[in-house]
Short mmCIF file of the C-alpha atoms (twelve columns), coordinates in Angstrom:
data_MODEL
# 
_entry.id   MODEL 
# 
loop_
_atom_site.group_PDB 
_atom_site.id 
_atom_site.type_symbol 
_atom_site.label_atom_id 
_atom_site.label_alt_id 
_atom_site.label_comp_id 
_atom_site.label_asym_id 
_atom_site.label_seq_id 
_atom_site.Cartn_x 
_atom_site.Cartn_y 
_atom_site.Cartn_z 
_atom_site.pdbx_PDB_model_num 
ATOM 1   C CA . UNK A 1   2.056   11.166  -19.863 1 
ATOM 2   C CA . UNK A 2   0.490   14.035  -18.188 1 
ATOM 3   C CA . UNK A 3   2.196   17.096  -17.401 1 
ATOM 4   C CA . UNK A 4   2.397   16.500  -13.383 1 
ATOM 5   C CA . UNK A 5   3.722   12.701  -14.027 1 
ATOM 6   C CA . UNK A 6   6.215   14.215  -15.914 1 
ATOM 7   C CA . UNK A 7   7.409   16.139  -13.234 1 
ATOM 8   C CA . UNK A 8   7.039   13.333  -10.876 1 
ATOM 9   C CA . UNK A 9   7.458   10.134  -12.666 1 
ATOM 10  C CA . UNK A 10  5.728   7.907   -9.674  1 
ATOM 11  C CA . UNK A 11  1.826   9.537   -10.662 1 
ATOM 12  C CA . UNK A 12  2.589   8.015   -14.206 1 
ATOM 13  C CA . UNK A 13  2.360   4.342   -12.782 1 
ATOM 14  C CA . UNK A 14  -1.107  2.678   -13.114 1 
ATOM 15  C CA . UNK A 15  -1.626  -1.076  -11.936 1 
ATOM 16  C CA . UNK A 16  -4.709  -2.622  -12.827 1 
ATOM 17  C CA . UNK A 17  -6.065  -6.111  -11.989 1 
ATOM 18  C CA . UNK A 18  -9.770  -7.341  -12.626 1 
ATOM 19  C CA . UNK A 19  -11.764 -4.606  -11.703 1 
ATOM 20  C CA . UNK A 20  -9.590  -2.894  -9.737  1 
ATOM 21  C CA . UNK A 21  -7.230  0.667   -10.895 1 
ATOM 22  C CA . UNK A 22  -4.128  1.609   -8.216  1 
ATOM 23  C CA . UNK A 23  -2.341  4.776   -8.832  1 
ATOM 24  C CA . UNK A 24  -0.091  6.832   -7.312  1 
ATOM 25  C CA . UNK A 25  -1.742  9.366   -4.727  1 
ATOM 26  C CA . UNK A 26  -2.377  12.860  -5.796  1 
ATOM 27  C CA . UNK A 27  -3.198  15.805  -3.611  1 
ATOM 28  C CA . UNK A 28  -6.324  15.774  -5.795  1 
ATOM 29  C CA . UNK A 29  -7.115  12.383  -4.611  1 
ATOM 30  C CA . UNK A 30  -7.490  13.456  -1.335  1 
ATOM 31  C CA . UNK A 31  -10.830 15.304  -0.700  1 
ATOM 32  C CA . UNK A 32  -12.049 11.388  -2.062  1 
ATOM 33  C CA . UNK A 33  -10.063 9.892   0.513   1 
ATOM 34  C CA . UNK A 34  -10.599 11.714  3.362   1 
ATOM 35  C CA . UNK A 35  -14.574 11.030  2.960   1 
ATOM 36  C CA . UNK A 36  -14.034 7.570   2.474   1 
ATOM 37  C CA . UNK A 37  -11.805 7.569   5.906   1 
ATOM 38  C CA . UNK A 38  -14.791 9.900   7.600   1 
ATOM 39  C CA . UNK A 39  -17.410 7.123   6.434   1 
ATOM 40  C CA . UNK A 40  -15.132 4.787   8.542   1 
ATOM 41  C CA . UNK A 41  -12.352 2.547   8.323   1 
ATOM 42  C CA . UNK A 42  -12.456 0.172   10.796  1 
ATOM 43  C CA . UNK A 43  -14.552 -0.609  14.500  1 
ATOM 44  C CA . UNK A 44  -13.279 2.379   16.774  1 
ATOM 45  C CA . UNK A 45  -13.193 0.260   19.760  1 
ATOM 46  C CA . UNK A 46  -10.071 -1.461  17.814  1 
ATOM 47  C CA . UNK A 47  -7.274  -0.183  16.298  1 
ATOM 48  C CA . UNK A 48  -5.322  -1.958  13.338  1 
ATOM 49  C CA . UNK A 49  -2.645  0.531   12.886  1 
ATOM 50  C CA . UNK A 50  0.804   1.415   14.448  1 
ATOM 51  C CA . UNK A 51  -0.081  5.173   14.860  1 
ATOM 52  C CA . UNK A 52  -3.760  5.282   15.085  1 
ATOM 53  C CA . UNK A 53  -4.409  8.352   12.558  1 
ATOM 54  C CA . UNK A 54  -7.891  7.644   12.509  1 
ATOM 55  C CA . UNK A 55  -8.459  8.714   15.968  1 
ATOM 56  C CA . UNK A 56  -7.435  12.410  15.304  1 
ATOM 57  C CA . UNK A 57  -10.532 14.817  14.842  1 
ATOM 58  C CA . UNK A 58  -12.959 15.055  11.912  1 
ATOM 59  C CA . UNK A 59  -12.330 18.425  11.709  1 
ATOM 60  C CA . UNK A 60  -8.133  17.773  11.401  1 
ATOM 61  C CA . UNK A 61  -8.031  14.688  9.666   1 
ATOM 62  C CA . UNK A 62  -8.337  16.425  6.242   1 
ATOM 63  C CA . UNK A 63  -5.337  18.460  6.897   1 
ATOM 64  C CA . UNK A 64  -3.205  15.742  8.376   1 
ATOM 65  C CA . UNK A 65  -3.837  13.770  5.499   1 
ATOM 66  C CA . UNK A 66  -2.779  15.867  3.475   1 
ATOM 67  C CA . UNK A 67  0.531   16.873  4.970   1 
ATOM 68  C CA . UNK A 68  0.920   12.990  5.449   1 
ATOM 69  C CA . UNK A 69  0.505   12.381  1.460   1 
ATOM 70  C CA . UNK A 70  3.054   15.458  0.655   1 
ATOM 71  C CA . UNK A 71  5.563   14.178  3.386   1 
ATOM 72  C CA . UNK A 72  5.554   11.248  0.881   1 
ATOM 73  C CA . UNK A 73  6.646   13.021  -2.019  1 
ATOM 74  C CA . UNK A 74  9.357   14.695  0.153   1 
ATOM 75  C CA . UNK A 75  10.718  11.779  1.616   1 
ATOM 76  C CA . UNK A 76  11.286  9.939   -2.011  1 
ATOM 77  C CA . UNK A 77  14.550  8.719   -2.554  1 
ATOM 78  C CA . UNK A 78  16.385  6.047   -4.637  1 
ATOM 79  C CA . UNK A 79  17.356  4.743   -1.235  1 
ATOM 80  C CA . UNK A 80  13.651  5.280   0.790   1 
ATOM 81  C CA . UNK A 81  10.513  5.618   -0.503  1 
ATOM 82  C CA . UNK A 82  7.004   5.176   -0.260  1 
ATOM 83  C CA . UNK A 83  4.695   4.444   -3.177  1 
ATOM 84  C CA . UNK A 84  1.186   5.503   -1.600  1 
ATOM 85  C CA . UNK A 85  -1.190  4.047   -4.440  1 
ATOM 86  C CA . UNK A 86  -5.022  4.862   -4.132  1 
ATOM 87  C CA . UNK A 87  -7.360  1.878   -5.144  1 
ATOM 88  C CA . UNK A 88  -10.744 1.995   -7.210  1 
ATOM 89  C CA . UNK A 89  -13.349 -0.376  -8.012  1 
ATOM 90  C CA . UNK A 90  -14.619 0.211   -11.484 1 
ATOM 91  C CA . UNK A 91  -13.898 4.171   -10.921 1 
ATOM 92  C CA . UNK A 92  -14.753 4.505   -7.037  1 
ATOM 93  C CA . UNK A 93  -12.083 4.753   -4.319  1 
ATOM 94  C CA . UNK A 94  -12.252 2.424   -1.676  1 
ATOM 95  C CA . UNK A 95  -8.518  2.602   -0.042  1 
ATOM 96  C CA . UNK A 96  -4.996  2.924   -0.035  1 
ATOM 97  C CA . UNK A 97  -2.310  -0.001  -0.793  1 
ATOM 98  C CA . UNK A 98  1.320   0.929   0.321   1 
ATOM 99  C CA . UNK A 99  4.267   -0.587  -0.519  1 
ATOM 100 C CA . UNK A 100 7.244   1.137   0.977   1 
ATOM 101 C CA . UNK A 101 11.530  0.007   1.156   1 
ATOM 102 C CA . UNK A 102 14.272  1.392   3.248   1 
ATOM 103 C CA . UNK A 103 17.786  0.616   2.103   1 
ATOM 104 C CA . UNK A 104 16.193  -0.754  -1.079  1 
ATOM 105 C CA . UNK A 105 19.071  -0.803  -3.470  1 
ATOM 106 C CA . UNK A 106 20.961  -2.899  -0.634  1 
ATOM 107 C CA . UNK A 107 17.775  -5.082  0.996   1 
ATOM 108 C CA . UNK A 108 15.322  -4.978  -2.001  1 
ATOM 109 C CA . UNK A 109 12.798  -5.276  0.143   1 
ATOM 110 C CA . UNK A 110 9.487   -4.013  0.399   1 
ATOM 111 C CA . UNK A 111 6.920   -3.621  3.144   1 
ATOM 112 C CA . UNK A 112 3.076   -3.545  2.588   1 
ATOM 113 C CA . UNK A 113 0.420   -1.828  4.411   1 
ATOM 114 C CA . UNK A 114 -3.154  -0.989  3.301   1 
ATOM 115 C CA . UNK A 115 -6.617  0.499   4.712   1 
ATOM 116 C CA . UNK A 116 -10.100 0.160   3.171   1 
ATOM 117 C CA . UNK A 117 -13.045 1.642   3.499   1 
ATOM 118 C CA . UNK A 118 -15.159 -0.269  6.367   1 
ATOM 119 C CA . UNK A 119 -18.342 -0.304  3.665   1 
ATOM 120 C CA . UNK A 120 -15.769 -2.608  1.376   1 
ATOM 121 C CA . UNK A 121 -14.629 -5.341  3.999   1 
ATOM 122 C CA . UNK A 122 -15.750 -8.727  3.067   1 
ATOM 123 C CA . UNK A 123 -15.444 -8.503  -0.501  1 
ATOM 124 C CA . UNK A 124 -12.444 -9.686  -1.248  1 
ATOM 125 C CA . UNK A 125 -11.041 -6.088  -2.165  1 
ATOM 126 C CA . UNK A 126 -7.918  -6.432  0.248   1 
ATOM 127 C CA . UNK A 127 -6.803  -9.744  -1.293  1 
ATOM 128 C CA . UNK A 128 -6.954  -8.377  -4.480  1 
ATOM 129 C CA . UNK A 129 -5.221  -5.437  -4.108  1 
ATOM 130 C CA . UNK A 130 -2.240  -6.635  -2.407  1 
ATOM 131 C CA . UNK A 131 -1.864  -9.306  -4.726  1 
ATOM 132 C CA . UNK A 132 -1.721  -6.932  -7.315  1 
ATOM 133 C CA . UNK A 133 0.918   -4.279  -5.243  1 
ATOM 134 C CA . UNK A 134 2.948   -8.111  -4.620  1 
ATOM 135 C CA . UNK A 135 3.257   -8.562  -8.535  1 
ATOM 136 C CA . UNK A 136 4.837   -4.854  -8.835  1 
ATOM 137 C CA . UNK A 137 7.006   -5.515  -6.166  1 
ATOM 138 C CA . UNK A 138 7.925   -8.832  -7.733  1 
ATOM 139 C CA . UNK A 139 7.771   -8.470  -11.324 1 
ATOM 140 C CA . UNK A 140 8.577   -5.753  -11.778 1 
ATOM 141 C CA . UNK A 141 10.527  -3.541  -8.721  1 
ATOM 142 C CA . UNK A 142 12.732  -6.511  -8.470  1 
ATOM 143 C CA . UNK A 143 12.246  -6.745  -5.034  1 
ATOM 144 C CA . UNK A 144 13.547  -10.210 -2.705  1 
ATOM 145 C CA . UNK A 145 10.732  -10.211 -0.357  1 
ATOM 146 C CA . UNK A 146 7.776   -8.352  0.964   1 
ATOM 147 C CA . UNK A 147 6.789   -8.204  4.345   1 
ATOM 148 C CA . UNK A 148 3.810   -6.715  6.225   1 
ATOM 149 C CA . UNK A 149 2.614   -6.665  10.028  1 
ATOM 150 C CA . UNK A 150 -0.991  -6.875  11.544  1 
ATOM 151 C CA . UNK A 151 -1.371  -6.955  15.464  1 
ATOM 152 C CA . UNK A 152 -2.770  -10.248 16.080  1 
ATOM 153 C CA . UNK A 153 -6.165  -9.055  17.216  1 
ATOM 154 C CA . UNK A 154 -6.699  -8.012  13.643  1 
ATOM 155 C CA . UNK A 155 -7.958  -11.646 12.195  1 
ATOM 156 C CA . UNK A 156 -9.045  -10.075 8.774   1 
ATOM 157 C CA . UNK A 157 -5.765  -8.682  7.586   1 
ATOM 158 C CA . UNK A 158 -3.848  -11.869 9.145   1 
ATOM 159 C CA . UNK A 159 -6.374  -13.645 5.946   1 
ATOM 160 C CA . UNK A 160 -5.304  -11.421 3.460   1 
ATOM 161 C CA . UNK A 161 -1.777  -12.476 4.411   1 
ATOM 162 C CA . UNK A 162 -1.861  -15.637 3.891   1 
ATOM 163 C CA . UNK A 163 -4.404  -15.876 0.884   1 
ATOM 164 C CA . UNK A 164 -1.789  -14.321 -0.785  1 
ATOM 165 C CA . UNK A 165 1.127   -16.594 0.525   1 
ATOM 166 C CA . UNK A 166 2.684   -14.459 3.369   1 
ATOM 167 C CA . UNK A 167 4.209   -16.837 5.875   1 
ATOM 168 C CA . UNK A 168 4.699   -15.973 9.822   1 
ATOM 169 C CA . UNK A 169 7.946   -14.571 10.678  1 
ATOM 170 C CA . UNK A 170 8.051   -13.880 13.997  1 
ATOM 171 C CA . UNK A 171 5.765   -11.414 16.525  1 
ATOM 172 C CA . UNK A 172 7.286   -8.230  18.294  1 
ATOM 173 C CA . UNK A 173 5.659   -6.072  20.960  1 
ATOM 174 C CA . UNK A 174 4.067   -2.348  20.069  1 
ATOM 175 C CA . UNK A 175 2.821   0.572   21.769  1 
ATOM 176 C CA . UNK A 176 -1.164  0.703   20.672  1 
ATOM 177 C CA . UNK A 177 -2.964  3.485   21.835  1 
ATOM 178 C CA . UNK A 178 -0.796  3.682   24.788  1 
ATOM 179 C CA . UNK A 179 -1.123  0.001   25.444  1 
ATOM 180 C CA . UNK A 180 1.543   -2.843  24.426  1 
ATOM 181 C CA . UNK A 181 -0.165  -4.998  21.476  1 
ATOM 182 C CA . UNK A 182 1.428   -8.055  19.675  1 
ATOM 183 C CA . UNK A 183 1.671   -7.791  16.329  1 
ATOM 184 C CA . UNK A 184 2.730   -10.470 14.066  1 
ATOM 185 C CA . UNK A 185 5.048   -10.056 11.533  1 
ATOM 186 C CA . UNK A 186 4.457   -11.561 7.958   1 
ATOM 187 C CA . UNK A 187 7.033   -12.547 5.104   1 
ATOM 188 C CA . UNK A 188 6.799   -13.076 1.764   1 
ATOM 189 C CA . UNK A 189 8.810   -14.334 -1.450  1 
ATOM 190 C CA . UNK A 190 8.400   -14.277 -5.249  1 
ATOM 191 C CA . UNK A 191 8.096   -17.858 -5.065  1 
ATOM 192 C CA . UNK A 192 5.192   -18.407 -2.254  1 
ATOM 193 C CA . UNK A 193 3.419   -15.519 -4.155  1 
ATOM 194 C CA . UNK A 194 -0.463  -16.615 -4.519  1 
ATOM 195 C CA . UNK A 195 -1.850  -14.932 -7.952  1 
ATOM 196 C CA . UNK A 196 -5.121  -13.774 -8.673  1 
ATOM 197 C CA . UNK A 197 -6.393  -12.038 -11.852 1 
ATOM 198 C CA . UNK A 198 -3.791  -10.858 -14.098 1 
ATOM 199 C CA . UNK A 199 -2.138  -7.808  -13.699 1 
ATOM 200 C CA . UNK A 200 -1.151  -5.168  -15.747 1 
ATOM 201 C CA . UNK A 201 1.723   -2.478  -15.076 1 
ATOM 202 C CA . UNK A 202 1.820   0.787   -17.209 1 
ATOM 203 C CA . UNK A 203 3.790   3.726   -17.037 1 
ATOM 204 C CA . UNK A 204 6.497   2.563   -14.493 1 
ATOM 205 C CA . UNK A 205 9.265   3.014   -16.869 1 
ATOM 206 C CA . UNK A 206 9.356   6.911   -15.995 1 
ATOM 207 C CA . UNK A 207 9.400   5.335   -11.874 1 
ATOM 208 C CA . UNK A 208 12.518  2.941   -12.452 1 
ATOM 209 C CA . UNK A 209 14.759  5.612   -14.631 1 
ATOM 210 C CA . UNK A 210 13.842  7.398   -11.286 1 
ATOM 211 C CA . UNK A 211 15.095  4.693   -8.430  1 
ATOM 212 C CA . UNK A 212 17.807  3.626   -10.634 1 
ATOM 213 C CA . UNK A 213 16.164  0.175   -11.440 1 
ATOM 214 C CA . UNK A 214 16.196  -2.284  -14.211 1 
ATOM 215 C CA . UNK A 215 13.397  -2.263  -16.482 1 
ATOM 216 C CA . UNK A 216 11.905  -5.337  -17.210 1 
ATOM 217 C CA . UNK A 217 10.819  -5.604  -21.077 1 
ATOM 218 C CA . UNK A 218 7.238   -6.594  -20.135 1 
ATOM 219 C CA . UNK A 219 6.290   -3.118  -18.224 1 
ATOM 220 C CA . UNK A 220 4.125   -0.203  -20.367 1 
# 
């Protein structure tokens, strides 16, 4: 374990599936991800997220990000947190997977969300990397469920969600760039859980200690 990790036991996690690496965002990750984001995430005439962050200024994004990524880190708790995990093909980034859990110890549940680089859609990237943030969740977070969300104009996440085995669970009305949007909310359990390549979890004993979790004897 590397100094840092052992001052914050979340950078010491490492998930890796096929040819895919997701770890724990550091502030030196972000110069990589704030290019990718400038190269473009998605078609500007639509907007896939809640608060539409990538409509803020070039020239601002970089520092948004970055207070974004350390309002992470100061928002952890055994009770709420945010695991904001940065995800490379064979060494190059080309997004983010979240998986985040209010009330945890109580709910144990977990809610993903996830960008990609626009250059990466089509690949089969997304699928792959939230089936891999599912089996942490699952395997080895102990969660109950996952959920996610897409707005229902947004056909390409919807996919993701159910390659993976998410199941509709309702729709609720958002504010979208000023506008009301549907958005269609997605649930998932350990049991409807669609598996890809194998995954491998290292270095998340230091994480549990930290929420207070079991550790399963399987985990690095």
């Amino acid at each position: 374990m590397d100094d840092l990790a052992a001052c914050w036991p979340p950078y010491a996690l490492t998930v890796t599936t096929a040819d895919l690496t997701l770890t724990v965002a550091r502030e030196s990750d972000v110069p990589e991800l704030v290019e990718l984001v400038l190269s473009g995430v998605h078609d500007p005439a639509m907007m896939p997220f809640d608060e539409p962050w990538t409509d803020a200024d070039p020239a601002e994004l970089p520092q948004n990000y970055l207070r974004y990524q350390s309002s992470v880190k100061a928002g952890f708790t055994p009770d709420s947190f945010t695991l904001e995990m940065v995800v490379r093909r064979d060494g190059e980034v080309v997004g983010c997977q979240g998986l985040s859990a209010r009330q945890y110890p109580v709910t144990r549940s977990l809610e993903t969300g996830s960008w990609l680089g626009r250059r990466f859609h089509g690949q089969g990237i997304g699928t792959r990397m939230r089936q891999a943030v599912c089996a942490l969740a699952f395997d080895v977070l102990g969660a109950r469920q996952v959920t996610s969300s897409a707005f229902v104009d947004n056909p390409a996440s919807l996919a993701v969600s159910r390659k993976v085995g998410y199941v509709e669970n309702g729709t609720q009305l958002k504010v979208r760039r000023g506008e009301a949007a549907l958005n269609q909310r997605l649930l998932l359990t350990p049991e409807r859980l669609v598996r890809g390549a194998p995954v491998e979890v290292t270095g998340a004993g230091p994480l549990l200690r930290m929420l207070g979790l079991s550790e399963p004897a399987t985990i690095g």
